[in-house]
C-alpha positions as a printed Julia matrix, in Angstrom:
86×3 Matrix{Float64}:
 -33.44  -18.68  72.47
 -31.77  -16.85  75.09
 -28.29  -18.49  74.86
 -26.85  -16.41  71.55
 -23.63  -16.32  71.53
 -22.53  -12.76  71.41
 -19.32  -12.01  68.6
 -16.97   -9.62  69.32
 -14.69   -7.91  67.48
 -11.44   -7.28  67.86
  -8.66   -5.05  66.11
  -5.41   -5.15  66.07
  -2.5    -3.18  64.74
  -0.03   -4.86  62.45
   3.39   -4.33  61.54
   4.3    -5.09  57.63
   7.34   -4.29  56.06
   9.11   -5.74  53.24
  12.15   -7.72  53.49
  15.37   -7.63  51.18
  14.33  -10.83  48.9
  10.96   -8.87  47.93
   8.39  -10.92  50.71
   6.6    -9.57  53.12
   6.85  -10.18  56.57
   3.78   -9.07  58.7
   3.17   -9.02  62.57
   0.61   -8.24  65.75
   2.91   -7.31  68.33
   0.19   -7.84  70.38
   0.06  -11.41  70.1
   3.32  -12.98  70.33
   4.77  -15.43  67.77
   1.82  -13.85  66.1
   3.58  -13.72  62.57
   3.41  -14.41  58.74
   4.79  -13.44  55.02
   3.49  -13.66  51.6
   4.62  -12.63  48.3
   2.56   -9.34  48.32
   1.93   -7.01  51.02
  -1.99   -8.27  50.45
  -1.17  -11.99  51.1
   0.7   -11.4   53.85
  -1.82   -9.47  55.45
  -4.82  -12.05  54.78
  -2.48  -14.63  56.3
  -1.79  -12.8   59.66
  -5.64  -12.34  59.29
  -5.84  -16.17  59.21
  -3.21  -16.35  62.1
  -5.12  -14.62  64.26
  -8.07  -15.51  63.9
  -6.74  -19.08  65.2
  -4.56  -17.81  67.86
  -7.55  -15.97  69.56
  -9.61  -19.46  68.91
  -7.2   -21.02  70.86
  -7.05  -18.29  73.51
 -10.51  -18.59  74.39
 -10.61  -22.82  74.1
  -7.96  -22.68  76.77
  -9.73  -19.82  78.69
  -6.81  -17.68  78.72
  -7.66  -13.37  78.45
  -7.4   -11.7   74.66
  -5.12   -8.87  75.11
  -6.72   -5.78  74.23
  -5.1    -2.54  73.77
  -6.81    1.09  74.61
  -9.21    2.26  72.17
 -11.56    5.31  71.39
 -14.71    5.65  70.6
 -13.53    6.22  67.44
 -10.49    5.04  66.25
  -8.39    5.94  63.0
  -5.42    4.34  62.57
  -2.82    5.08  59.69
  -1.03    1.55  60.02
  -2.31   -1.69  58.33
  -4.85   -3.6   61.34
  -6.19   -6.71  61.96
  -9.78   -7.72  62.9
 -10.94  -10.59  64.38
 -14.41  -11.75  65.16
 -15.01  -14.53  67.5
């Protein structure tokens, strides 16, 4: 078959910090509104995972560009990321 679908994937860094009342509030800045929290810094991230992955779902349903940000070749990044394959 020649009409695979080719998946991409695509990183992105997050913001996490923790907030006074002991959640944790996690972000792509990348992706606007792109935003969670969870009870652990571990939760939070797997739900911004989750959030992403459905905001670039609905990026590409509606045609619209993913933002991408420069990368490397190689890329080592000392900040919690994000990856998303569609």
């Amino acid at each position: 078959m020649n009409n695979k679908t080719k998946l991409k994937s695509y990183i992105f860094r997050a913001e996490i910090e923790q907030e006074e009342d002991g959640r944790w509030s996690a972000e792509i800045p990348l992706l606007p509104g792109c935003a969670t929290w969870g009870y652990t810094k571990e939760e939070a991230l797997q739900a911004l995972r989750d959030a992403a992955q459905a905001y670039i779902e609905v990026l590409i349903e509606d045609g619209k560009p993913i933002p991408s940000e420069p990368k490397e070749e190689v890329e080592i990044v000392e900040a919690p990321v994000v990856a998303v394959t569609v």
